[in-house]
Structure formats: structure tokens, C-alpha cells
LUMNU-554863 format. One record per residue: x, y, z of N, C-alpha, C in turn. Coordinates in nm, 2 decimals. Atoms other than C-alpha are relative to their C-alpha. Last residue first. Example, Ala and Ser with C-alpha at 12.3 -4.5 7.8 and 13.67 -1.06 7.14 Angstrom:
2
     n.X     n.Y     n.Z    ca.X    ca.Y    ca.Z     c.X     c.Y     c.Z
   -0.09   -0.11    0.00    1.37   -0.11    0.71   -0.08    0.11    0.08
    0.09   -0.12    0.00    1.23   -0.45    0.78    0.09    0.12    0.00
//
This chain:
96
     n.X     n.Y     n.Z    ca.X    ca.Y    ca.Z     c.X     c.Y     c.Z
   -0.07    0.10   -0.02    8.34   -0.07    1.64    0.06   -0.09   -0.09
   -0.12   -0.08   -0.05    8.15    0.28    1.55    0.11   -0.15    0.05
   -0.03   -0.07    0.08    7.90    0.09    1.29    0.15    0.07    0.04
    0.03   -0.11    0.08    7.79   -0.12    1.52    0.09    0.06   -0.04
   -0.12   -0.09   -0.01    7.90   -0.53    1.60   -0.13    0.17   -0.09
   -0.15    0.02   -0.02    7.56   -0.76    1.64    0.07    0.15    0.01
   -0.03    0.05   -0.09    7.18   -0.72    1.55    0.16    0.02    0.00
   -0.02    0.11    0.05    7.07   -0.43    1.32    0.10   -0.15    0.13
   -0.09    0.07   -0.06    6.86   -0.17    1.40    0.06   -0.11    0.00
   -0.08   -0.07   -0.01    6.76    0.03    1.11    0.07   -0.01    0.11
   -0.09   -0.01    0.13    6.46   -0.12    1.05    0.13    0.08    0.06
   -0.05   -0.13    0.04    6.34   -0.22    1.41    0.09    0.02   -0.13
   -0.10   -0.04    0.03    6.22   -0.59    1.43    0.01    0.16    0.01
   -0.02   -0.07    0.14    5.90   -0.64    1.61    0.16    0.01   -0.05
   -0.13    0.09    0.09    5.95   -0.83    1.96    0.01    0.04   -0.16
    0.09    0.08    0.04    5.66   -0.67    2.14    0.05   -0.08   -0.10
    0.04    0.05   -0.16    5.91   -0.42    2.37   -0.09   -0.07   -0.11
   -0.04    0.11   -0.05    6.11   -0.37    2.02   -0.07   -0.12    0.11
   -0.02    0.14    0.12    5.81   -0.25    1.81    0.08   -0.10    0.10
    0.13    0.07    0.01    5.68    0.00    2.14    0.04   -0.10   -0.10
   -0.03    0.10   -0.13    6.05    0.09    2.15   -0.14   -0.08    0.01
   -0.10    0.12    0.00    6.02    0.20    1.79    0.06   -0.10    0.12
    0.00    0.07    0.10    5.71    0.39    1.79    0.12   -0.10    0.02
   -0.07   -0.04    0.10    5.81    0.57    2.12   -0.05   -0.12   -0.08
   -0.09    0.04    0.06    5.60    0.47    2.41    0.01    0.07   -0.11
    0.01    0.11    0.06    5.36    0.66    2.60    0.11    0.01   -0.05
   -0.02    0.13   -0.04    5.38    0.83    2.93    0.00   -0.10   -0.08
   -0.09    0.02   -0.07    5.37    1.19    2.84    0.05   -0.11    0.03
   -0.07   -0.03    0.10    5.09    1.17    2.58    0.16    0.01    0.02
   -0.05    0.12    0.08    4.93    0.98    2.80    0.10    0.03   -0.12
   -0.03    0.10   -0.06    4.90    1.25    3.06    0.04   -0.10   -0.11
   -0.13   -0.05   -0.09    4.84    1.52    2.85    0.09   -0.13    0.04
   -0.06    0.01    0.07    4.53    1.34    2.67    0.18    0.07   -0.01
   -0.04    0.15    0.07    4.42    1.28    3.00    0.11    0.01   -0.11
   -0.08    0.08   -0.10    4.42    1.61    3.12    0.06   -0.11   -0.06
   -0.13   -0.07    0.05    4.27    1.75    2.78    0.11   -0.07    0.09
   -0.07    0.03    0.07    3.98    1.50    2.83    0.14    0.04   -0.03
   -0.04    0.11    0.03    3.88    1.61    3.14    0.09   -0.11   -0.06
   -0.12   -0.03   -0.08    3.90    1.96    3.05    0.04   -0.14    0.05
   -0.12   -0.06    0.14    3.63    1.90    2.78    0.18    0.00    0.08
   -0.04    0.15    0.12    3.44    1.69    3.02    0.15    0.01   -0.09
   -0.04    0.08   -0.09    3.42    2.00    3.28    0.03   -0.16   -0.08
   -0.11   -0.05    0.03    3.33    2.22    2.98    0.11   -0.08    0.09
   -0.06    0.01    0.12    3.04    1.99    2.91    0.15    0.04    0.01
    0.00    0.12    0.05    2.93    1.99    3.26    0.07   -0.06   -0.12
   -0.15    0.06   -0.12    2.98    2.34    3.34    0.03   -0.13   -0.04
   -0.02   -0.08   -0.12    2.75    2.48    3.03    0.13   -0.08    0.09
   -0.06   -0.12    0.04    2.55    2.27    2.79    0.04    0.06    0.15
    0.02   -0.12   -0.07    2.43    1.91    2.83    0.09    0.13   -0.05
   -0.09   -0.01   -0.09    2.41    1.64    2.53    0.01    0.14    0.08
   -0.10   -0.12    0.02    2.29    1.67    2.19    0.10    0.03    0.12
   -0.11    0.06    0.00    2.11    1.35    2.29    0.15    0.09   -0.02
   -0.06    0.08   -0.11    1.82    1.46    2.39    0.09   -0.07    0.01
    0.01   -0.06   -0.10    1.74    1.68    2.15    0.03   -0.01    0.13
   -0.10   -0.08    0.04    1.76    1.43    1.89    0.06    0.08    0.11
   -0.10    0.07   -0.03    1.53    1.24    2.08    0.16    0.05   -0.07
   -0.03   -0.03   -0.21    1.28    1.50    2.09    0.11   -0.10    0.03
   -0.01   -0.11    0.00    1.30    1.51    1.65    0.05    0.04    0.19
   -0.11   -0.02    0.02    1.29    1.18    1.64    0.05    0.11    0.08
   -0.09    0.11   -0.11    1.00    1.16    1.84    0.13   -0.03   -0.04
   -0.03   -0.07   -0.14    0.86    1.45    1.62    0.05   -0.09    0.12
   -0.12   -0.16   -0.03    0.95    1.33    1.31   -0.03    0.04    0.10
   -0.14    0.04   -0.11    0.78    0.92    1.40    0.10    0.15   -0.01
   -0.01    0.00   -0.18    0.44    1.06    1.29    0.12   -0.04    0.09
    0.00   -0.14   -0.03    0.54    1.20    0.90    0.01   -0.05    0.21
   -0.06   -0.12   -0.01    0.63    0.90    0.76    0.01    0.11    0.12
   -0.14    0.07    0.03    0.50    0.57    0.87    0.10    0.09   -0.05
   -0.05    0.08   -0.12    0.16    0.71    1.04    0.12    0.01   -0.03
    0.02   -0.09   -0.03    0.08    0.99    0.73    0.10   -0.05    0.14
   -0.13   -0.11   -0.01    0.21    0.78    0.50    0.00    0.03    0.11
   -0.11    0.08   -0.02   -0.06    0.51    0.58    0.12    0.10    0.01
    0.01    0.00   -0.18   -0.32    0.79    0.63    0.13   -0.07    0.04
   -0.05   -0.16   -0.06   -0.25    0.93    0.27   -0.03   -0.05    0.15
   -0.18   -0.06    0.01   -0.24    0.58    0.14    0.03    0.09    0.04
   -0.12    0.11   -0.09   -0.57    0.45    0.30    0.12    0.05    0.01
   -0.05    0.01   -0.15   -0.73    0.76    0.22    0.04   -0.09    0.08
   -0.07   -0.13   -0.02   -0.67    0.74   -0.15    0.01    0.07    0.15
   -0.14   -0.01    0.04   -0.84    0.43   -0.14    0.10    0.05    0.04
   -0.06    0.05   -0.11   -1.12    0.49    0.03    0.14   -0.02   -0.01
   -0.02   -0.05   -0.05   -1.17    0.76   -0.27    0.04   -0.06    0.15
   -0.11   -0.09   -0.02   -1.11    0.50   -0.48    0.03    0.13    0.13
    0.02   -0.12    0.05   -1.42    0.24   -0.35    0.17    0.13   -0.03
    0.06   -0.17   -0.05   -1.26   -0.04   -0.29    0.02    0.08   -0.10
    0.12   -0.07    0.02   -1.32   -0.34   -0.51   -0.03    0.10    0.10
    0.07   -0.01   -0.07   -1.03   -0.59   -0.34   -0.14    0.08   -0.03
    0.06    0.16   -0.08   -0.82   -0.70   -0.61   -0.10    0.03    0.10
    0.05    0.11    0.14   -0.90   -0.39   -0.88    0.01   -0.13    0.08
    0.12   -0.02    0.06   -0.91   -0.07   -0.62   -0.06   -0.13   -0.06
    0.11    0.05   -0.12   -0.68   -0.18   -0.38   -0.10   -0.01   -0.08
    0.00    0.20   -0.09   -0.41   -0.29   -0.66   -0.13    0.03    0.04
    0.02    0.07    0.09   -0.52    0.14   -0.78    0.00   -0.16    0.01
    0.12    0.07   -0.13   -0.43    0.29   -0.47   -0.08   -0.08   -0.10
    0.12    0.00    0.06   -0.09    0.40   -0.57   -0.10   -0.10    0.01
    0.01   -0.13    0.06    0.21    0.49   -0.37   -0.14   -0.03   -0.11
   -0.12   -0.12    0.01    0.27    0.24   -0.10   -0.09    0.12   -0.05
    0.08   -0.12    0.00    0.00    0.00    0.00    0.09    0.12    0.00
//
């Protein structure tokens, strides 16, 4: 019962104008009535404004401080998990 009311008309023998308000009511439910509960749910997700948020935002910065301080170097992170390092090569170096 999409877009044309015609089927109803020819297997069933409704009248058209019943028709025509099957499919404008059908829309009406399966379109139009779930935008405003989107619409409040949107709204409610956007998340708070003010201390809360800015107190998140600082949160994060901490953190991202902190780990930025305490994490591994690419290449020691390879060795510490047994990776090779290009450009390290086992045995005698270069000065010996």
C-alpha cells in the first residue's frame, strides 16, 4: 500500500476515494508521525550545555596530556613486542 491505490481498487473493489485515504493515512503514520520523536530524541542527545560539558572537555585534555607523556616511542613499542626495528641491526655497530 505504497504509492498508488489502484491494486486496492482492482483486487479488493474499494471504492477509490477509500483508497486514496488508505495511502495518505498510511504515509501519514510511517512518515510523518515518527518526526517528532525523532526530533525529541535528537534533542536529547545533543548532550548538556554549560559546566558539565566544559568540565568533560578539561577532562579529556588532562588525559590526553598524561598519555601523551607516558607513551612509548614507535620504535620501542616495536622492540618491547618483539618487532624488528629497520635500522637496528643485530651484532657489532658501525663505531666498532
Amino acid at each position: 500500500m505504497s504509492g498508488n491505490p489502484q491494486p486496492c481498487r482492482s483486487e479488493f473493489s474499494i471504492p477509490t476515494g477509500a483508497a486514496i485515504l488508505g495511502v495518505i493515512s498510511w504515509r501519514l503514520v510511517n512518515f510523518w508521525l515518527p518526526m517528532p520523536a525523532g526530533g525529541l530524541a535528537y534533542l536529547s542527545l545533543r548532550g548538556q550545555t554549560g559546566a558539565p560539558r566544559r568540565e568533560g572537555r578539561q577532562e579529556l585534555e588532562r588525559l590526553a596530556r598524561e598519555s601523551a607523556l607516558t607513551a612509548d616511542r614507535p620504535k620501542e613499542w616495536l622492540e618491547r613486542h618483539g618487532f624488528k626495528v629497520p635500522g637496528r641491526e643485530e651484532g657489532p655497530t658501525k663505531n666498532e
